[in-house]
N, C-alpha and C positions, 0 to 999 in steps of 0.2 A: 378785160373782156376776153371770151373764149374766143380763137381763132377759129374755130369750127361747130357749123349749126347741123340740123340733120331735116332731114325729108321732112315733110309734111305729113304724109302717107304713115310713117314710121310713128310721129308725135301723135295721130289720132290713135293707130293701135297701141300705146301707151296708157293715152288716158281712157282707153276700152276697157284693156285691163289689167293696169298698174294697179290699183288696190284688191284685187283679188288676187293677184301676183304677190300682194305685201301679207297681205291676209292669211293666205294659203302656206308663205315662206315661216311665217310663225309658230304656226304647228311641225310642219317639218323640223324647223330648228330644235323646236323642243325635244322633237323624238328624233334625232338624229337619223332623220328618214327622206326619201327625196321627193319630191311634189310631185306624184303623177299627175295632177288636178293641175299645177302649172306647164306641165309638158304640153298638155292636150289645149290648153289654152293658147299655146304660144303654135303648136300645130294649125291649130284652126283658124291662126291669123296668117298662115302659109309664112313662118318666121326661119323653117327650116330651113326653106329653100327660098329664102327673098336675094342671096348672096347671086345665086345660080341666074344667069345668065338669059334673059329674056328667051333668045332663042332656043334653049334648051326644057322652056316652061315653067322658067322659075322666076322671081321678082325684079331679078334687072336692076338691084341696087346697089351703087359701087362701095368700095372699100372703106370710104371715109363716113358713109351712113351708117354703116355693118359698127365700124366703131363707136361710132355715136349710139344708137340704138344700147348698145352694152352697155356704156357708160351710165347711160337712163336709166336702164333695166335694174343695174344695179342698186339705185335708190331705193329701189322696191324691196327687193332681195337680192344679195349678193350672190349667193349659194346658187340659184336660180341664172344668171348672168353668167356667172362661172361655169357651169356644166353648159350652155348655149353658147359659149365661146369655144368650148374643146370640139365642137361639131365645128361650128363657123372656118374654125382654124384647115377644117380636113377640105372641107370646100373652096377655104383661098388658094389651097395648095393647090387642086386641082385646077381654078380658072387661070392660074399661071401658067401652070403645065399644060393646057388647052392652048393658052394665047404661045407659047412658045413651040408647038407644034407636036407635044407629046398628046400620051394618052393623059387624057382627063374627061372629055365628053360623057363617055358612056356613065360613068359613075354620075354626074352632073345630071343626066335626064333620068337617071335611077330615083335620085332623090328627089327630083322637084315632080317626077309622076307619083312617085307614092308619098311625098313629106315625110321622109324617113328622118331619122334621127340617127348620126353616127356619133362611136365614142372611139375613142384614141388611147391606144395606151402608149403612145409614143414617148414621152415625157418618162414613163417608169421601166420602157426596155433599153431607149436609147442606144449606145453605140450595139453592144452584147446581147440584147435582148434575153428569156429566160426560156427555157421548156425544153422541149424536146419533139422531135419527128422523125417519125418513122415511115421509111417509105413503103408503097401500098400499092395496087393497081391505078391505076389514073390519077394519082394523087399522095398523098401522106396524112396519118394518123398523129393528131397531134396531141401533147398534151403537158399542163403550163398550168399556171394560178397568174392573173393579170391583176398587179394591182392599179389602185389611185385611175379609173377608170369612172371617169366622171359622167352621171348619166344612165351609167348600165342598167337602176332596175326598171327604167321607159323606155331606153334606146331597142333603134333595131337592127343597125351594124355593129362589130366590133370589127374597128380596122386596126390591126393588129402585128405580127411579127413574132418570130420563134428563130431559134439556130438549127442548122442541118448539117449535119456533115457529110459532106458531097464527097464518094468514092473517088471524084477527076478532081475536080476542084477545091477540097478542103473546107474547112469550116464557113460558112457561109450565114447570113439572115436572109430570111425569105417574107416578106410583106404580102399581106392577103386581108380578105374580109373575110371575117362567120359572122353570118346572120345569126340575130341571139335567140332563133327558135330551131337552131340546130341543134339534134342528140348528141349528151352529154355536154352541153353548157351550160354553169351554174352560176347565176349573181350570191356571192354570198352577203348572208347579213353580220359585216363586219366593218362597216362605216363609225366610228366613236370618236374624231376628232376635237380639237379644241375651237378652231374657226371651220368655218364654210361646214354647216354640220348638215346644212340641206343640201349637199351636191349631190348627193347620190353615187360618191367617189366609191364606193366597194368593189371589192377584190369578184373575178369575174376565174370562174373555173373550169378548165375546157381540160374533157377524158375522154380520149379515143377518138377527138371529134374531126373530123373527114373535110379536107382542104385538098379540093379537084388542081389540078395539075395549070389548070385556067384560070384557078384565081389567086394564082403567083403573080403580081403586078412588076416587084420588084425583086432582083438579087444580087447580093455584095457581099462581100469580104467581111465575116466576122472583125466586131472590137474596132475596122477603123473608119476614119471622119468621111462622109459619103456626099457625093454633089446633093444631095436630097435634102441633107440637113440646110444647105445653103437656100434653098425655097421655103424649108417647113419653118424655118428661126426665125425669118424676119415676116411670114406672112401672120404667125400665130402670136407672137411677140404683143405687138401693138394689142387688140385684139383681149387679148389676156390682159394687158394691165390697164386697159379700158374700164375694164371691172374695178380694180382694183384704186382707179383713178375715181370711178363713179363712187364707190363707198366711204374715199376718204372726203369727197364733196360733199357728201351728205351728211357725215360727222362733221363739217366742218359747219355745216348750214344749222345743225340742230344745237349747235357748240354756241352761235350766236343767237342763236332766238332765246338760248334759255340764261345766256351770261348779261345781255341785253340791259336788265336793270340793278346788276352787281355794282356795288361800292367799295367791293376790294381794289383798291390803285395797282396792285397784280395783276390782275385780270386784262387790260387792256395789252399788258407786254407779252403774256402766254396768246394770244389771240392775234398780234403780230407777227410770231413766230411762226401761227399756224397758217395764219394765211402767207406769208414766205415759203414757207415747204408746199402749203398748195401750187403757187404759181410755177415753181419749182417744177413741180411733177407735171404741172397743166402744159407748160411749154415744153416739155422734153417728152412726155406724150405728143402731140401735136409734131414733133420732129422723126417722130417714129413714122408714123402717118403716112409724114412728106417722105419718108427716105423710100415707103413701099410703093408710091406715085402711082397707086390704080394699076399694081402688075407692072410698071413699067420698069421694076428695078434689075440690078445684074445681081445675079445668083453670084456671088463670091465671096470669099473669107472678109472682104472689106468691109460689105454688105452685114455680115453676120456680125462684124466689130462693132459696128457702129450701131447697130440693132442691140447688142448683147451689155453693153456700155451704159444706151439710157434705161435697158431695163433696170440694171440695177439703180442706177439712182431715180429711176421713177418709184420702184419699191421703195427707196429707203424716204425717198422725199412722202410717201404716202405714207409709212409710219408715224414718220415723226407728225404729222398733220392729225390723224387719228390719235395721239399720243398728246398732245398738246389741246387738242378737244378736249380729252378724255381730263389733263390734269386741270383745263379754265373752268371747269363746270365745278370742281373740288370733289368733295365725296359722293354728290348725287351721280356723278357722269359714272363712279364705279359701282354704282349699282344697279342691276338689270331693269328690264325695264323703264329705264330711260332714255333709252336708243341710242346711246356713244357706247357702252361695252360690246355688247354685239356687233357693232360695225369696226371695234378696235379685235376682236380676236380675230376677224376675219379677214382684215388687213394683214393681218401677221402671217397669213398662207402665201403671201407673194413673193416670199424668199425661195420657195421650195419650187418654184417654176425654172427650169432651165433657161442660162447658166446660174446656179448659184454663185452667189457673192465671189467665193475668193475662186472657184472654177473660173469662175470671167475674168478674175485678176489675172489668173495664170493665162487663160486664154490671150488677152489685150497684149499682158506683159510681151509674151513669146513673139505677139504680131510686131510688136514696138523694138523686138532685136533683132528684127529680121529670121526668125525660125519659124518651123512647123511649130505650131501648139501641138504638146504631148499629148496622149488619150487620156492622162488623168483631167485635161482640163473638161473632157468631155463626159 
């Protein structure tokens, strides 16, 4: 049995609308497009802002719901849960950084008064970030290609990052928002992936476009490992492979209704396997969870270790669960339209989420001999 149930509140806007959510994600998939028709769905159930903090206007729902809800969501559509976790994730950051006495608020009542929707390209700038800026009167002229920007053609922040080179201070990243109806920002239509084909991940294009001097949140030192990564890793973490936990439950749920009256004496040992790798990811999910304790964790390398550790074997325990579906079913599970291929290519995106695989070896390793982890690990 799962260690963790979710709201009430959350299970009805589910069955409101989970099949319009599945429905809607079908076509998307097909056209490797992203659901505006689910975005505004998930809007109008105020999904943006349920994370955001009562008193700031938003739903007052703690961390372990936020993830559950995902994991739900995900049944429906993956691609859909996925781009709704890259928002969620920009939100936990901030009720951390609220509860531990930085700036976070304002951004927090920004979103839960308008139900905005933000995307992140943190994940594809990382330490280096990409682009360029040029300094300007009250501000900087920037300009960059953002990919793997999940969400971008319904969102309406890009919370973002560029490098500057500072005249005093040297190569720096500077963290900011553009709203995506600023001049010169383009979503482009270059989404063609193999899983998650409905995120609406496209490459997002900013020329010339004007970042006031005010909405510099944050500044650091070009290329190296920053206290920020220490809050973004473990709140986004969990979160993320919530998703990617709900999609291999679903494969694994449609693996058994359809092997159910098989007479192959195989089949019972592939379906062993797959529930082993499920429980696998389900408890080591579930420890991610606990380790974020509702904001109450310490921002530190130990913190990111142990975050960074079961993401990867929650990825790989949700493969192999998707994979083991995919092979108890025999030939029908590989062909479309049966509901195990689609939720196996789409399992297979949760490699690409930081740290990758052997990043995080080298990551762990370095922690376990007592060094700094190098920037390659990052």
């Amino acid at each position: 049995m799962e260690a963790f149930t979710l709201d009430s509140r959350l299970v009805q806007v589910l069955r409101k609308i989970g099949p319009s959510i599945a429905e809607n994600g079908l076509q998307a998939d097909r056209t490797d497009c992203y659901s505006n028709e689910n975005c505004a769905l998930l809007k109008a159930e105020k999904v943006y802002s349920a994370l955001v903090p009562e008193e700031f206007g938003g739903g007052g729902f703690n961390y372990r719901d936020m993830c559950g809800f995902l994991r739900e969501l995900a049944a429906y559509h993956p691609s859909t849960a996925l781009s709704c976790s890259m928002h969620q994730h920009i939100i936990a950051a901030n009720c951390f950084n609220h509860r531990q006495g930085r700036p976070g608020q304002a951004l927090l009542e920004k979103v839960a008064a308008g139900e905005l929707m933000l995307i992140s390209t943190g994940a594809g700038d990382w330490l280096a970030s990409n682009g360029e800026m040029e300094r300007t009167e009250g501000g900087y002229l920037l300009n960059a290609v953002k990919h793997f920007a999940s969400g971008s053609p319904a969102g309406n922040v890009l919370v973002t990052s560029a490098p500057y080179q500072d005249p005093d201070a040297g190569w720096q990243v500077l963290h900011f928002p553009v709203p995506m109806t600023s001049p010169g920002v383009t979503v482009l239509d270059n989404w063609a992936p193999m899983g998650m084909r409905g995120s609406g991940s496209n490459s997002v294009k900013l020329e010339n476009v004007f970042v006031p001097d005010a909405s510099v949140a944050v500044r650091r030192p070009r290329g190296d490992f920053h206290l920020m990564w220490c809050v973004v890793l473990p709140v986004a973490l969990p979160l993320v492979m919530s998703v990617y936990y709900g999609a291999a439950r679903e494969a694994a749920a449609r693996a058994r209704a359809r092997c159910m009256a098989s007479q192959d004496p195989v089949t019972p040992y592939l379906l062993g396997e797959m529930e082993n790798a499920l429980t696998t990811a389900q408890v080591l999910l579930d420890s991610m969870i606990e380790i974020v304790d509702e904001f109450n964790f310490t921002a530190d390398l130990n913190t990111v270790n142990e975050i960074v550790k079961r993401k990867t074997l929650v990825a790989d325990a949700c493969k192999v669960t998707v994979a083991k579906a995919m092979e108890a079913c025999g030939g029908p599970g590989f062909l479309r339209g049966n509901g195990i291929e689609n939720l196996f290519r789409d399992v297979m995106a949760s490699h690409f989420h930081p740290l990758q695989e052997k990043r995080q070896h080298l990551f762990t390793g370095s922690l376990a001999m007592d060094r700094e982890p190098p920037a390659q690990a990052f």
